[in-house]
C-alpha distance (Angstrom), angle and dihedral (degrees) to the residues before:
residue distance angle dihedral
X1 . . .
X2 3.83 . .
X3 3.76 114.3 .
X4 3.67 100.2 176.6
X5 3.58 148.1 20.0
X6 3.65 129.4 -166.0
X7 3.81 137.6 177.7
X8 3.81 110.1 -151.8
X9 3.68 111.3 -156.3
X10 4.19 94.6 -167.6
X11 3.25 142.4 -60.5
X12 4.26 95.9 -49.5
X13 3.84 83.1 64.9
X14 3.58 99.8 60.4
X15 3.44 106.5 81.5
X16 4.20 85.7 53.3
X17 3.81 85.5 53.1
X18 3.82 104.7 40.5
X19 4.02 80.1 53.7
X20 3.69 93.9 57.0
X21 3.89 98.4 43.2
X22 4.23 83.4 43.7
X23 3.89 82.5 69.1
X24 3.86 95.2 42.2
X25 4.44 84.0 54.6
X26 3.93 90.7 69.0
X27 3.76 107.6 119.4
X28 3.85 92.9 6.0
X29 3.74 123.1 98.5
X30 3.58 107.6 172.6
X31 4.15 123.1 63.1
X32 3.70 125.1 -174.0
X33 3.64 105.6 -166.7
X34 4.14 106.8 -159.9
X35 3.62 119.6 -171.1
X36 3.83 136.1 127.9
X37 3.90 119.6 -95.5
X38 3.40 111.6 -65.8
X39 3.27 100.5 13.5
X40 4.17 95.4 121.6
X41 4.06 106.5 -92.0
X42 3.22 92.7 137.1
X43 3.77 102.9 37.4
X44 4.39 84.3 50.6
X45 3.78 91.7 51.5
X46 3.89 88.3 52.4
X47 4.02 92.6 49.7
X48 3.86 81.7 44.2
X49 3.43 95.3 55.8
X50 4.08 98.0 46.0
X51 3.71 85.7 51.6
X52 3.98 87.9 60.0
X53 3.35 92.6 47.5
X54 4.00 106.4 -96.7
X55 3.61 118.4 171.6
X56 3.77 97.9 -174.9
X57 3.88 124.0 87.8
X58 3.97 103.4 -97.2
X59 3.88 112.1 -138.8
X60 3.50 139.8 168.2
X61 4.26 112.4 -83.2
X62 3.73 89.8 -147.2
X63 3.56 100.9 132.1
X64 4.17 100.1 27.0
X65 3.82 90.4 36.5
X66 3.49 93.1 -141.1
X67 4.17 137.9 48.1
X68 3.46 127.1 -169.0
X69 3.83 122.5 -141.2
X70 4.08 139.3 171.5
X71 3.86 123.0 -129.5
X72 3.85 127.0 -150.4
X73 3.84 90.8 -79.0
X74 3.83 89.5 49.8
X75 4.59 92.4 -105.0
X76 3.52 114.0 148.1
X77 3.51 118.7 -115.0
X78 3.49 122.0 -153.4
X79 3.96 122.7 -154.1
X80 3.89 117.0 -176.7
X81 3.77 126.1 -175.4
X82 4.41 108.6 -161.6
X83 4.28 88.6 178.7
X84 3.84 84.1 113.7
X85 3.64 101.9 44.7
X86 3.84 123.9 108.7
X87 3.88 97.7 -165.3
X88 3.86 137.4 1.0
X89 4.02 96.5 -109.3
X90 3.85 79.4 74.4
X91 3.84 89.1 64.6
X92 3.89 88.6 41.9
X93 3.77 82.5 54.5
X94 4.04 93.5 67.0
X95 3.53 96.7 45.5
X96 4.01 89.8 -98.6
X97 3.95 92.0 152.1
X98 4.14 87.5 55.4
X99 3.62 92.7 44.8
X100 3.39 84.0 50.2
X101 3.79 93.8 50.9
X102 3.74 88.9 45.1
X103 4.08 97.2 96.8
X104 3.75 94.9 -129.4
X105 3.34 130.5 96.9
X106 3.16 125.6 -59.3
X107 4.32 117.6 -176.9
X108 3.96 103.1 -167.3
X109 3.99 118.9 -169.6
X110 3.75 110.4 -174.2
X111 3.61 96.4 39.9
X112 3.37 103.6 164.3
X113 3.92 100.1 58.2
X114 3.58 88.0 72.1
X115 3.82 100.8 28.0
X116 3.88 93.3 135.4
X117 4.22 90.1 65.8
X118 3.45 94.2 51.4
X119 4.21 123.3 108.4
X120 3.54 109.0 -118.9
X121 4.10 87.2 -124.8
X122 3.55 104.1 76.9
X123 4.14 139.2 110.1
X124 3.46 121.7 -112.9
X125 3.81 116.4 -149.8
X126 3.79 119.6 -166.4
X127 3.38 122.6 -162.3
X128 3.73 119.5 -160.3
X129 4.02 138.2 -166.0
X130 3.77 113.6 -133.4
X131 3.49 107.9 154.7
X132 3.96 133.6 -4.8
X133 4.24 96.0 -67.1
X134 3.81 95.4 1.5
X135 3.58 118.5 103.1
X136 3.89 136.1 175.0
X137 3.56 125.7 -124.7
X138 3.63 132.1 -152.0
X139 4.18 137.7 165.2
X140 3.53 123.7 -164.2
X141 3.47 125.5 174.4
């Protein structure tokens, strides 16, 4: 079931559309973000993150799998990225399933190598290249 679709114009838009998928979070605490290589996971989740009032500098978790950040209310956030993982027991490995359990957020790029861990309540957010800066995107829940 789609909940929302946005057309993102380039990077000046992001702030206006990290706001409006900020108000489609409430109630959710685990987002897959899908999207080929490239297409601006990463670079979302850090506009994301500003909007809820991160201080820290947002990067991609490629290597440690997992970062750690503090919203405007002082919440962790969690942000994963599974692109370098072979097998979901490596995900079971860092605790995933209790950060998972955890109740706060939890942004997760590289859903799919791991979809087996994942609660079946969760929003999917695909991002998708349709021109040189313009992107597409949708949440499903």
């Amino acid at each position: 079931m789609s909940l929302l679709t946005l057309e993102i114009s380039g990077l000046a838009a992001l702030p206006a559309a990290a706001a409006q998928v900020r108000e489609a979070l409430r109630g959710h605490s685990i987002i897959c973000f899908e999207g080929e290589m490239g297409a601006g996971k990463t670079t979302f989740i850090k506009a994301l993150c500003q909007c809820l009032g991160v201080q820290d500098e947002v990067s991609s978790p490629t290597f440690s799998l997992v970062n750690e950040y503090r919203d405007a209310q002082n919440q962790p956030i969690y942000h994963f990225d599974f692109y370098r993982l072979d097998t979901p027991r490596e995900a079971e490995g860092i605790g995933a399933l209790e950060y998972f359990d955890s109740g706060y957020l939890c942004l997760i790029e590289w859903p799919s190598r791991i979809e087996e861990l994942l609660p079946p309540d969760r929003l999917l957010i695909t991002l998708t290249v349709t021109g040189l800066e313009t992107r597409e995107l949708k949440i499903e829940s």
